[in-house]
C-alpha positions in Angstrom: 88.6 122.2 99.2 90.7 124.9 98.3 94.1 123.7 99.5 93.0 120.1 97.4 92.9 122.6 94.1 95.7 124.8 94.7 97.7 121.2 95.0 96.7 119.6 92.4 97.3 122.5 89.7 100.5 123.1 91.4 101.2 119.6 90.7 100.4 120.7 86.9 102.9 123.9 87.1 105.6 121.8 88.6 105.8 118.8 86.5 105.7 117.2 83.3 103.8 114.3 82.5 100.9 112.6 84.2 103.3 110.1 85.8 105.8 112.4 87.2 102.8 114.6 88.0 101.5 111.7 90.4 105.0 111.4 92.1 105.4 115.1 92.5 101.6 114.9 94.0 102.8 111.5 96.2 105.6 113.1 97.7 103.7 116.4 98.5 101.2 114.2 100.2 103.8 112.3 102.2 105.3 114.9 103.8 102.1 117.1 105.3 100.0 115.4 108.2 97.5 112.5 108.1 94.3 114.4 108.3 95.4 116.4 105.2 96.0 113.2 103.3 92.3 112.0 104.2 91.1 115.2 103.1 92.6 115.0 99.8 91.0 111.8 99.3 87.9 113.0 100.6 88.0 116.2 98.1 88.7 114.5 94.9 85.7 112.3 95.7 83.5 115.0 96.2 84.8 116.5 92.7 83.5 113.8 91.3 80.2 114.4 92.4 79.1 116.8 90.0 80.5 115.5 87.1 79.3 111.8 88.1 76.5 111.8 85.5 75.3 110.8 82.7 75.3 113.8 80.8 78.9 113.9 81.2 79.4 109.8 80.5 78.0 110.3 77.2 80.4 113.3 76.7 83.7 110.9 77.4 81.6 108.2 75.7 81.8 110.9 72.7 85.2 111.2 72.9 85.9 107.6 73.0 84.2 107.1 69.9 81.4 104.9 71.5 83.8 102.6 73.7 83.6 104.5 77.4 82.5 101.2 79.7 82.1 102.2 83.0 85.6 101.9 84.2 86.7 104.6 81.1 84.1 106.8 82.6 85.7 106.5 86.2 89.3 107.1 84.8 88.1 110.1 83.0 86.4 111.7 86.1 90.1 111.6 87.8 91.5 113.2 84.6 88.8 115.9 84.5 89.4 117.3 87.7 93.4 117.0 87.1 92.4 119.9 84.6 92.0 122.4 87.3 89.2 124.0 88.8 88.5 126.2 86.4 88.1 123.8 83.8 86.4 121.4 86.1 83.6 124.3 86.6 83.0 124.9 83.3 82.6 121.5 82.4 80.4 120.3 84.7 78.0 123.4 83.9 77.6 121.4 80.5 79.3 118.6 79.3 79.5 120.0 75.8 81.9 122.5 77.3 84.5 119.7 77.0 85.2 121.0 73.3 86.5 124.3 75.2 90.0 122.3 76.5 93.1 122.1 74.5 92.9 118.8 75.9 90.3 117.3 74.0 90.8 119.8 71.0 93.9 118.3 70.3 92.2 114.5 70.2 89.7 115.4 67.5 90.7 114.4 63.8 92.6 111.6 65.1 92.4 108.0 65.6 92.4 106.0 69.4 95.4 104.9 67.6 97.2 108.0 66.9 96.8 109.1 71.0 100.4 109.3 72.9 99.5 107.2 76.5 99.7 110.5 78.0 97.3 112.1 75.9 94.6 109.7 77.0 91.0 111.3 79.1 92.3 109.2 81.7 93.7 109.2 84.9 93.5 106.2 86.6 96.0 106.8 88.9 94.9 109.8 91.2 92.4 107.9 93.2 95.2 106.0 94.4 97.4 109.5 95.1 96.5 110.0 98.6 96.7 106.0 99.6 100.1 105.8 98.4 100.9 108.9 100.4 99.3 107.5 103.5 100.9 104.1 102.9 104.7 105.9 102.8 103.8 108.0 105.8 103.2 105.0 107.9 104.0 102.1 106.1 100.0 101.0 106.4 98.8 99.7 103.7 95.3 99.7 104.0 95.3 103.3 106.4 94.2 105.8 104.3 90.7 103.2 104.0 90.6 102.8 108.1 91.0 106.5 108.4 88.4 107.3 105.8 85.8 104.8 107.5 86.4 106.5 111.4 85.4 109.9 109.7 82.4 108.4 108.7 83.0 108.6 105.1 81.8 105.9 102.0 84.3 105.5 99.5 82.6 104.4 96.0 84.9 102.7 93.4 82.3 103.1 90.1 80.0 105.8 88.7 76.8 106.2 90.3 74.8 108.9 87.8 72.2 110.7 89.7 71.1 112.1 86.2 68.7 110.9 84.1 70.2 108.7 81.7 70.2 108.7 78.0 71.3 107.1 74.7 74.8 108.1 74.2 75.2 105.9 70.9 71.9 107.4 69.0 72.8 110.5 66.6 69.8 111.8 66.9 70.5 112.6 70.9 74.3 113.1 70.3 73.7 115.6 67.8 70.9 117.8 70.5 72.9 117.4 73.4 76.8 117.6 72.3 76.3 119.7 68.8 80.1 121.0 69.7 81.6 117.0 70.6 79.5 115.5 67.7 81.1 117.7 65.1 85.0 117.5 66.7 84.3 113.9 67.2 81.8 112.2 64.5 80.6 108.6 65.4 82.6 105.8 63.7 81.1 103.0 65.9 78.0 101.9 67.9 75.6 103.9 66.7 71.9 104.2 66.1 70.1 107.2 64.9 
């Protein structure tokens, strides 16, 4: 797990941009051996893991202003962890911590509108990174998938919460468990209270 971290923010220190970030990361991949390529897949799902909840949906569903479906809440997990470890941590400890990036801090007082694509809690792409990389190593396609079946290992393509779950559109709930969120990112739409 360490080597997945230390690439991934290295791919943060050596680039600019999530898109040149993912070809720095797809080129990195490429050129170390098939095993590590699994294991990077196999890493960045297990990130997820702890931040797979839905404690943390309603935090991105905060963000979002009420309009975080489930496939917004599996792009976000992506761009979480592309905020390094550190970050990552302290996140998942408690959701609210999300106030604490720059990241987010620099959404708040602005409209969905006003966001630059790049700006966006969402990174899509990663969970393709280390198929791409596979694909270009070998010119397979579907490998990295056949590799990651003989270790053994399911592959999920949605959020599955293991949390308890909770109403991310009522104030009242809002207000107890994201106090820092609500008041950098007050409710415009689909609320109760």
């Amino acid at each position: 797990m360490a080597e997945f971290w230390t690439l991934l923010e290295r791919s943060a220190g050596e680039t600019t941009g999530p898109d040149h970030r993912l070809d720095w990361l797809t080129h990195q991949l490429s050129q170390v051996s098939l095993e590590h390529v699994v294991d990077f897949q196999i890493n960045l799902e297990a990130a997820r893991r702890p931040i797979d909840t839905y404690a943390m949906w309603g935090a991105a569903n905060q963000i979002l202003d009420g309009l975080c479906s489930s496939d917004a809440f599996w792009y976000f997990q992506p761009w979480l962890i592309g905020q390094g470890q550190r970050l990552w941590h302290h996140v998942a400890q408690n959701p609210d911590n999300l106030a604490d990036l720059a990241a987010v801090r620099v959404l708040a007082g602005r409209s969905h509108e006003e966001w630059a694509d790049a700006e966006w809690p969402q990174w899509e792409e990663l969970a393709y990174v280390a198929a791409d990389a596979y694909e270009r190593a070998t010119g397979r396609r579907d490998g990295l998938y056949e590799a990651l079946d003989a270790r053994g290992h399911r592959a999920y393509a949605d959020p599955e919460p293991n949390d308890q779950p909770w109403n991310s559109d009522s104030l009242t709930e809002i207000a107890q468990r994201l106090p820092r969120l609500a008041r950098l990112f007050p409710r415009r739409h689909y609320v109760t209270p």
